[in-house]
C-alpha positions in Angstrom: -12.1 -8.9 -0.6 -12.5 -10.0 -4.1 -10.7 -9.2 -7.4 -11.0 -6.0 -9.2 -10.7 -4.5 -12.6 -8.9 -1.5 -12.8 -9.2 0.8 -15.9 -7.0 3.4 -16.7 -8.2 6.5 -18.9 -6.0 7.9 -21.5 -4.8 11.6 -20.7 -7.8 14.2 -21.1 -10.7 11.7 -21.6 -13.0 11.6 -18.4 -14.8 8.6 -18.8 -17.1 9.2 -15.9 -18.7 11.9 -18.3 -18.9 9.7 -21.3 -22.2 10.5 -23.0 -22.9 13.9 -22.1 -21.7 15.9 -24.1 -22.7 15.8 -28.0 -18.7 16.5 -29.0 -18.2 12.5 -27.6 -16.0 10.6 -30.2 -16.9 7.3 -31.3 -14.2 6.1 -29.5 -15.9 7.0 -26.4 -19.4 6.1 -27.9 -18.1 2.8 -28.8 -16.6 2.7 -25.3 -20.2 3.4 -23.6 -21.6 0.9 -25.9 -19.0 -1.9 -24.1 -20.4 -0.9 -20.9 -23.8 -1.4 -22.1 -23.5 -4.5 -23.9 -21.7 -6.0 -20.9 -24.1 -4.5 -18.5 -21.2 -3.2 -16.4 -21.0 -0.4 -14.7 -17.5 2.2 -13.7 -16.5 4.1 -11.1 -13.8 6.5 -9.7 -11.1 4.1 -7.8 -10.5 6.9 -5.7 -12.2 9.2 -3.9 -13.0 12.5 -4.8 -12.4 13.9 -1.6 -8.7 12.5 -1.2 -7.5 13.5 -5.1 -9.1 16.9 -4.0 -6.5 18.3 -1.5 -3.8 16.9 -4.3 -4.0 20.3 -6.1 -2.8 22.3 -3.3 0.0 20.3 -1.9 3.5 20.9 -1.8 5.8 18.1 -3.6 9.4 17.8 -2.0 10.0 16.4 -4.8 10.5 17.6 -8.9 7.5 14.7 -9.9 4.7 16.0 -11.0 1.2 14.9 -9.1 -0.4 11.5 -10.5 -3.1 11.5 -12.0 -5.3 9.8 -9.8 -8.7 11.0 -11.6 -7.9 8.7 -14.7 -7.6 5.6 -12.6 -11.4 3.5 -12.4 -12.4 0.1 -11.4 -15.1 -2.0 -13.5 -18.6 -3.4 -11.0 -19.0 -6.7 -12.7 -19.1 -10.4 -11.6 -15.7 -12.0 -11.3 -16.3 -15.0 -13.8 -15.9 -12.1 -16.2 -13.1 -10.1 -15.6 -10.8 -12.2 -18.0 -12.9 -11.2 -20.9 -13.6 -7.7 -20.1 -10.1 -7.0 -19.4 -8.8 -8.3 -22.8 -11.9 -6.0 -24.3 -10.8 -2.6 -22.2 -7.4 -3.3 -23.5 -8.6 -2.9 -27.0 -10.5 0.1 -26.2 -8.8 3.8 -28.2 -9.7 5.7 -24.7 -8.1 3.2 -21.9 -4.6 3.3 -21.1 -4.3 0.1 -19.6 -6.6 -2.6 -18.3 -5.7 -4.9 -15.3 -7.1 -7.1 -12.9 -5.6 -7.4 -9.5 -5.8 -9.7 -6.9 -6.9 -9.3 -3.4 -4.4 -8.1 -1.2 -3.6 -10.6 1.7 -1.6 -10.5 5.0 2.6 -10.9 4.5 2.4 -13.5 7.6 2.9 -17.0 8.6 0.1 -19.0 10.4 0.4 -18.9 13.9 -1.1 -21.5 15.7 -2.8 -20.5 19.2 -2.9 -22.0 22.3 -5.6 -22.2 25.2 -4.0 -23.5 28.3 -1.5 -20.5 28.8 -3.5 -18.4 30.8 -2.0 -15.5 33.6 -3.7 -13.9 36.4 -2.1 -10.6 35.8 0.4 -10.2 32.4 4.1 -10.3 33.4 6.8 -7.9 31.6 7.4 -9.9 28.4 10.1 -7.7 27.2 12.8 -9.9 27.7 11.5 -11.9 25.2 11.9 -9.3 22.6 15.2 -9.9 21.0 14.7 -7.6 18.2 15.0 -4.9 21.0 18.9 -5.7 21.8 22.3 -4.3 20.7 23.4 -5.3 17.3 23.7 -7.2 16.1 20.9 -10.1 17.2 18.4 -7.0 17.2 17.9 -3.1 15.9 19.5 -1.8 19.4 16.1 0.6 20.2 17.4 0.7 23.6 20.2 2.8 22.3 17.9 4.9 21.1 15.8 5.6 23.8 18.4 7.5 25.5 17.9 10.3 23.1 15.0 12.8 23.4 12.7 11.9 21.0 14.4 8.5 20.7 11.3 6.6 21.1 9.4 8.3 18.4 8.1 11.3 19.8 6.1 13.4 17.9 5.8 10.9 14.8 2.5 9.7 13.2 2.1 6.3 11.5 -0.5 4.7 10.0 -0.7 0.9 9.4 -2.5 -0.2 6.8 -3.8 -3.5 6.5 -7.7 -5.0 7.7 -8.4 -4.7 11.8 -6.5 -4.3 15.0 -7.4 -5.0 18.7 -6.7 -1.1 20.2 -8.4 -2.0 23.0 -6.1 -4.6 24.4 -4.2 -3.9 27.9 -0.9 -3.0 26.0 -2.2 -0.8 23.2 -3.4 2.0 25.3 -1.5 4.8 25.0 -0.7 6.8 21.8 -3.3 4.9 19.7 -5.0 7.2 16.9 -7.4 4.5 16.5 -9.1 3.4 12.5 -9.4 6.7 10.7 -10.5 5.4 7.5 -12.2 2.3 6.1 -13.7 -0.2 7.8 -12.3 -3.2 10.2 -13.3 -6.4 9.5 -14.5 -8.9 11.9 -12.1 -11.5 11.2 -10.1 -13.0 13.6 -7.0 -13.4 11.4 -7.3 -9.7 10.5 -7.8 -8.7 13.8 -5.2 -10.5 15.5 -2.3 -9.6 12.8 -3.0 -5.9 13.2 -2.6 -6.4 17.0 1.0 -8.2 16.7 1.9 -5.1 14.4 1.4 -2.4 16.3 2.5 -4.0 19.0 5.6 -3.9 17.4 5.8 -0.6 17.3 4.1 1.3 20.0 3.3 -1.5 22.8 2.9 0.6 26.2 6.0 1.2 27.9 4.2 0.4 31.3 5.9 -3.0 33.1 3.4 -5.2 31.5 3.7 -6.9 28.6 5.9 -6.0 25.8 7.2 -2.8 25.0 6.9 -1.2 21.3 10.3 -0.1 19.7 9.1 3.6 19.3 6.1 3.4 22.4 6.1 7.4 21.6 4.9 7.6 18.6 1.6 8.2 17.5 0.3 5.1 15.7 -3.5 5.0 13.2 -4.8 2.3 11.2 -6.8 3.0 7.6 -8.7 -0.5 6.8 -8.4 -1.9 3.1 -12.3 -3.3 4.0 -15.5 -1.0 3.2 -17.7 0.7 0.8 -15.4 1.7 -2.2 -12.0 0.9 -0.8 -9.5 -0.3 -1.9 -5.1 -0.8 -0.8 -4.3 2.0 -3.0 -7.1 4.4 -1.8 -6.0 3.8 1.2 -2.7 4.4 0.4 -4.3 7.8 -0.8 -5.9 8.4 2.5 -2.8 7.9 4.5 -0.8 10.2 2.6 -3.4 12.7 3.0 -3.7 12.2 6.5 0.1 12.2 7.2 3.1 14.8 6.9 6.8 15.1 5.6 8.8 12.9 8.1 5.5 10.7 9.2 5.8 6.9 8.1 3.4 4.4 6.5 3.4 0.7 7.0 1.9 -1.0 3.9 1.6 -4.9 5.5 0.0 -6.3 2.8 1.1 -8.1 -0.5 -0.8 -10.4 -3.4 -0.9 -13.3 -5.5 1.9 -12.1 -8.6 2.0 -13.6 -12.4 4.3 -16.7 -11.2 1.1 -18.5 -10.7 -1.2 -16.5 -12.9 -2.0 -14.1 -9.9 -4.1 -17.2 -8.3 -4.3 -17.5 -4.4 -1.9 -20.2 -2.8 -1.9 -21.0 0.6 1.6 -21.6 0.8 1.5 -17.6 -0.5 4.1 -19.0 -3.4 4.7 -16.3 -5.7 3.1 -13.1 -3.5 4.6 -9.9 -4.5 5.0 -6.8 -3.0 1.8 -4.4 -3.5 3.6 -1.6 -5.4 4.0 -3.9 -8.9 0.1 -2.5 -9.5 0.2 0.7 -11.4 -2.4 2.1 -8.7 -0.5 1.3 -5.6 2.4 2.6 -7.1 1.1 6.0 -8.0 -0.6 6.2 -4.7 3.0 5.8 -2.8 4.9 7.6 -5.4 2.7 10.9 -3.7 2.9 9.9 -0.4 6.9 9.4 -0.3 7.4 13.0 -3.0 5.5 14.6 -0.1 8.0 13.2 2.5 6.1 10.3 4.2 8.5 7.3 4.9 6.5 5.0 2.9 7.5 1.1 4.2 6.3 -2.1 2.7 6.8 -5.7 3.4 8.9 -7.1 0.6 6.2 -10.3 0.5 6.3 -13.9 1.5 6.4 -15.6 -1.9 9.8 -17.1 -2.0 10.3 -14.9 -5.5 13.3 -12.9 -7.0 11.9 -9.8 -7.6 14.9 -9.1 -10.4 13.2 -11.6 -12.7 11.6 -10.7 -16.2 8.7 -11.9 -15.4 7.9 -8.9 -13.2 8.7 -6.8 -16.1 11.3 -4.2 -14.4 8.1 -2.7 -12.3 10.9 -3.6 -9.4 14.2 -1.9 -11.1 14.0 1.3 -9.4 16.2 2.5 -12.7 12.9 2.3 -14.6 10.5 3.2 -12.0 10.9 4.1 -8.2 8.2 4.8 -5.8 9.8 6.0 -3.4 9.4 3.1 -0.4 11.2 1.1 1.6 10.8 -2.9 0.8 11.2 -5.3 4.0 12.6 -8.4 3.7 12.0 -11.4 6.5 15.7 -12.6 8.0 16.5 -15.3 10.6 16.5 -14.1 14.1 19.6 -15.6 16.3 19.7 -19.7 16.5 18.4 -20.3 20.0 15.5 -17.7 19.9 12.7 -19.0 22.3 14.2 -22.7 21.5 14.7 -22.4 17.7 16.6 -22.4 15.0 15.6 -21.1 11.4 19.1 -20.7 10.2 22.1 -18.4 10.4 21.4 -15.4 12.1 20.4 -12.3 9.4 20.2 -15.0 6.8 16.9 -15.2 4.3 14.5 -17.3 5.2 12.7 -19.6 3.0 9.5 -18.0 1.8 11.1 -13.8 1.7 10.9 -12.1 -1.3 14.4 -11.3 -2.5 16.1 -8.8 -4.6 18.1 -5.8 -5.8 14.8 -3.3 -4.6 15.1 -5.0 -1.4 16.4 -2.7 1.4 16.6 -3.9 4.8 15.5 -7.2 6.8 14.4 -7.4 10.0 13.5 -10.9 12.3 10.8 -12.9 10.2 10.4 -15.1 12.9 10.0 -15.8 16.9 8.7 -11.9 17.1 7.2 -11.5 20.6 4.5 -9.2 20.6 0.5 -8.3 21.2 -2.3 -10.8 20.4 -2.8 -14.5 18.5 -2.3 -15.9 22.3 0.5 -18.6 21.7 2.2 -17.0 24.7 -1.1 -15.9 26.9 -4.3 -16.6 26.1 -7.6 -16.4 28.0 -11.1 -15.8 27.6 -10.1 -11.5 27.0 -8.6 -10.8 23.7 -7.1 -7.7 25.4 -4.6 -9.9 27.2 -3.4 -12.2 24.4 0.1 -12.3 23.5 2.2 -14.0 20.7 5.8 -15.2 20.7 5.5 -16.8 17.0 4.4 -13.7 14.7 6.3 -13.9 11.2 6.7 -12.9 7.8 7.9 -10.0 6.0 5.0 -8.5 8.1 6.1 -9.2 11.6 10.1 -7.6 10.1 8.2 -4.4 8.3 7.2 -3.1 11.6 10.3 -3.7 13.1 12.2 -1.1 10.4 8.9 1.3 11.0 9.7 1.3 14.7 13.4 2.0 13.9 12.4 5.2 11.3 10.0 6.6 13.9 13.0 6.7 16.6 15.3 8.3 14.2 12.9 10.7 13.3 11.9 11.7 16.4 15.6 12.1 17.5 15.8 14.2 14.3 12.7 16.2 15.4 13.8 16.7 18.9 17.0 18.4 17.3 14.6 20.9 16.2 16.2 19.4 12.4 13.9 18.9 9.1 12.5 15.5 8.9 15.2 12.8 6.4 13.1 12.5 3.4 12.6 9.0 2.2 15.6 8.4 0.0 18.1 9.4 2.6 16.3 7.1 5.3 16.1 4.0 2.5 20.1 5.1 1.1 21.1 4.9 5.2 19.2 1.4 5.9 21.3 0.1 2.9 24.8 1.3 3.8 24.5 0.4 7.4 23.3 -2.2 9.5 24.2 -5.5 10.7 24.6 -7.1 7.3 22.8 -10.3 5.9 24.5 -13.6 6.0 24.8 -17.3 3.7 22.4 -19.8 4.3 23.2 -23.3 2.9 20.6 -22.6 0.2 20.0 -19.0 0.4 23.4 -17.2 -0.1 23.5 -13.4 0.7 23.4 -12.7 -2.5 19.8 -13.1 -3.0 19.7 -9.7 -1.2 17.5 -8.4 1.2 19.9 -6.2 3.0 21.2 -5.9 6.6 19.6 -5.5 9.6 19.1 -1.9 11.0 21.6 -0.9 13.5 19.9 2.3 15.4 23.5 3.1 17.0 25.0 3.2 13.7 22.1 5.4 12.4 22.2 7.8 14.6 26.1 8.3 14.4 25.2 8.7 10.9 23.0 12.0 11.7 25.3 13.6 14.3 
C-alpha cells in the first residue's frame, strides 16, 4: 500500500460533479482548474454501494450519520502529495486536506524456525496462559461454562491484509474474506493467522483453542481495487449488527516523525487520529458494533499536543475500544518482559487507552516458531506480539460476554457500557521500573468479574 491524499468537500459541494452544471462557482471552476493543471484526477474514498444502505439505518445513538459522500482521495504520484496537499488546503470548496500514511501491522517480528516439525499437532493449549484465571490471563475458561460463553451467535470481522483459513485449526466457524482482497505476503498472511487464532482456534484436541471458538469470525482485506482501512471499516459495519465486534489490527506512522515509516514502528498511532477512520467507526460503534482497535506499537503518549486532542474523547469520541500491549507473567515460555500487567516498552499509552491484554509470548496459529513444516496449515507460533497479538485477546473476551448476554435472550451491551466495564474491572496494570502505571493502558480483563457485573 502506498500513501494517499484524502480530500474533504465542504458541506453541499459534490465535487465529483464539478463542471456540469453551468450554475458552478469559480470556486469550484478554479478548483477543476487545480485538477487540470496538476493533471490529477479524484475519486469517491468510499464506495457507493456501502454509503448507500447508510440512509436507512437505525443509529442507537443521537449522532447524526457522517457524511461519508464528501470524503475523496487525490490519484497522483507520491513525490507530489506534499504540494498538492498544501494547494487543496487553500482551496474555498475543501474542508480539509490530508495525507495519510499506509496502515501497517501493530506486531513485533517474529522470527521462525525450521527444525520444529510434528508428525501429528499435539494440544498446545496449555501453552496459552492468556486462557487462565485472573489474574495471569482473562479467565475464558470461566466463561465457557455459560451458554453462549464461548461466543455463540457473535460475528466478527478482522480487518487487517490476509489470513491462512485453511490451516488445520481454523476450520470451523470461519466466514472467510468478504471484502477486499488478501495479499500474498507472507507477513500479512501469517499475522492474520495468529489473530484469529486468537479468537476462534477450533476447540478440537489439537492445537490451540480460540478464547470464543463459537463465534463466527470474517476478515475484510485493506488490499484491492479502491480500498482503503476506513472503507473497510465501512464495509464491516455494514456487514455486521448491534452486539457484533470489529477488530481494527492495524496502526500508522503519526506526526512524531513526520508520519515517515520506521522499522522500529517509533511513533505509530492508532488508526482512528485520521478524520476518515474515525467517521467510519463513529457509524459502526452508534449502530452498536463493538468496534476494538490496537492502541499501536509506537512507544507514544497519546495525551500529548502533538496529536492535537483527536485522542481526548472530551473533544471527540468514536466510540471504540483502544488495546494496549502489557507483560504477560515473568516465567512465560522461559521469559521475562517485566512485572506482570506492566507496559511494555514500545505500547502506546494514555488516558483513551482502555484495557491491555499479553503483548508478548501469545501462543497461537501460524509464523511456525513452535511447529513448522513444509504445510502452512500446521504452523504454530509461541512468540506473536504487539498491541495486535493483546487486541484479539479483548475481542475474544467481548464475544464471550456477548454471547452469554445473547444466550439470556438480553439486548446486546452497546459499546460504551462494554468499554466503561473493561475500565472499572479487571486485573489492574502494574509499575515497571521505567513505565509506572500511570502511563495508563488499563487492567487486564477479568471475564469472572464481567460477568458478575451483568448478572
Amino acid at each position: 500500500m502506498s500513501r494517499q491524499l484524502i480530500i474533504i468537500a465542504k458541506s453541499n459541494v459534490n465535487l465529483s460533479h464539478l463542471g456540469t452544471s453551468s450554475s458552478d462557482s469559480q470556486e469550484k471552476d478554479d478548483f477543476i482548474g487545480l485538477l487540470a493543471t496538476q493533471d490529477i484526477q479524484i475519486q469517491p474514498l468510499f464506495e457507493k454501494e456501502q454509503i448507500q444502505p447508510i440512509k436507512t439505518v437505525s443509529l442507537e445513538s443521537d449522532i447524526e450519520p457522517p457524511d461519508f459522500s464528501k470524503y475523496y482521495k487525490v490519484i497522483a504520484p507520491d513525490e507530489k502529495l506534499e504540494e498538492l496537499v498544501a494547494q487543496f488546503r487553500n482551496s474555498s470548496v475543501v474542508e480539509d486536506a490530508y495525507i495519510k500514511p499506509a496502515p501497517e501491522l501493530a506486531k513485533l517480528a517474529v522470527e521462525p524456525k525450521t527444525d520444529v516439525t510434528i508428525q501429528a499437532t499435539p494440544d498446545l493449549s496449555f501453552r496459552q496462559g492468556y486462557l487462565n484465571a485472573a489474574p495471569a490471563g482473562i479467565d475464558a475458561r470461566h466463561a465457557w461454562n455459560f451458554p453462549g460463553g464461548k461466543g455463540n451467535g457473535i460475528n466478527i470481522v478482522d480487518i487487517e491484509g490476509a489470513w491462512r483459513f485453511s490451516h488445520e485449526d481454523l476450520r470451523e466457524n470461519q466466514g472467510g474474506v468478504i471484502a477486499g482482497t488478501p495479499s500474498s505476503d507472507l507477513g500479512w498472511r501469517n499475522h492474520g493467522t495468529a489473530v484469529i487464532g486468537e479468537i476462534s482456534g477450533d476447540e478440537n484436541g489439537v492445537g490451540v483453542t480460540g478464547i470464543s471458538p463459537n463465534a463466527k469470525i470474517h476478515a475484510i482485506s485493506v488490499f484491492g481495487q479502491n480500498q482503503t482501512s476506513s472503507n473497510a471499516i465501512l464495509q464491516a459495519a455494514n456487514a455486521l449488527g448491534a452486539g457484533d465486534i470489529i477488530l481494527i489490527e492495524l496502526h500508522a506512522p503519526g506526526p512524531r516523525f513526520n508520519f515517515q515509516d520506521r522499522p522500529d514502528q517509533k511513533g505509530y498511532i492508532a488508526m482512528e487520529w485520521w478524520k476518515d477512520d474515525f467517521e467510519a467507526i463513529r457509524f459502526a460503534t452508534a449502530k452498536g458494533i463493538i468496534v476494538v482497535g490496537a492502541a499501536g506499537n509506537g512507544s507514544e503518549d497519546l495525551d500529548d499536543p502533538i496529536y492535537e486532542n483527536r485522542f481526548n474523547r472530551s473533544q471527540r469520541d468514536s466510540g471504540a475500544i483502544l488495546v494496549g500491549a502489557g507483560a504477560p507473567p515473568p516465567g512465560t515460555h522461559g521469559s521475562d518482559h517485566g512485572p506482570d500487567r506492566s507496559r511494555l516498552p514500545f505500547s502506546n499509552y494514555g488516558s483513551i487507552v482502555d484495557t491491555q491484554a499479553w503483548g508478548r509470548e501469545v501462543t497461537t496459529t501460524g509464523y511456525s516458531d513452535l511447529q513448522s513444516g513444509v504445510n502452512e496449515d500446521s504452523w504454530y507460533t509461541d512468540r506473536f506480539s504487539g498491541t495486535s497479538s493483546a487486541s484479539p485477546i479483548v475481542v475474544g473476551t467481548i464475544a464471550c460476554l456477548q454471547g452469554i448476554v445473547k444466550a439470556r435472550g438480553q439486548s446486546p451491551l452497546t459499546p460504551i457500557r462494554v468499554r466503561n466495564m473493561l475500565r472499572n474491572s479487571g486485573s489492574p496494570q502494574q509499575d515497571a521500573q521505567t513505565r509506572p502505571k500511570t502511563q495508563r493502558i488499563g487492567n487486564r480483563p477479568d471475564l469472572k468479574q464481567l460477568i458478575n457485573m451483568i448478572q
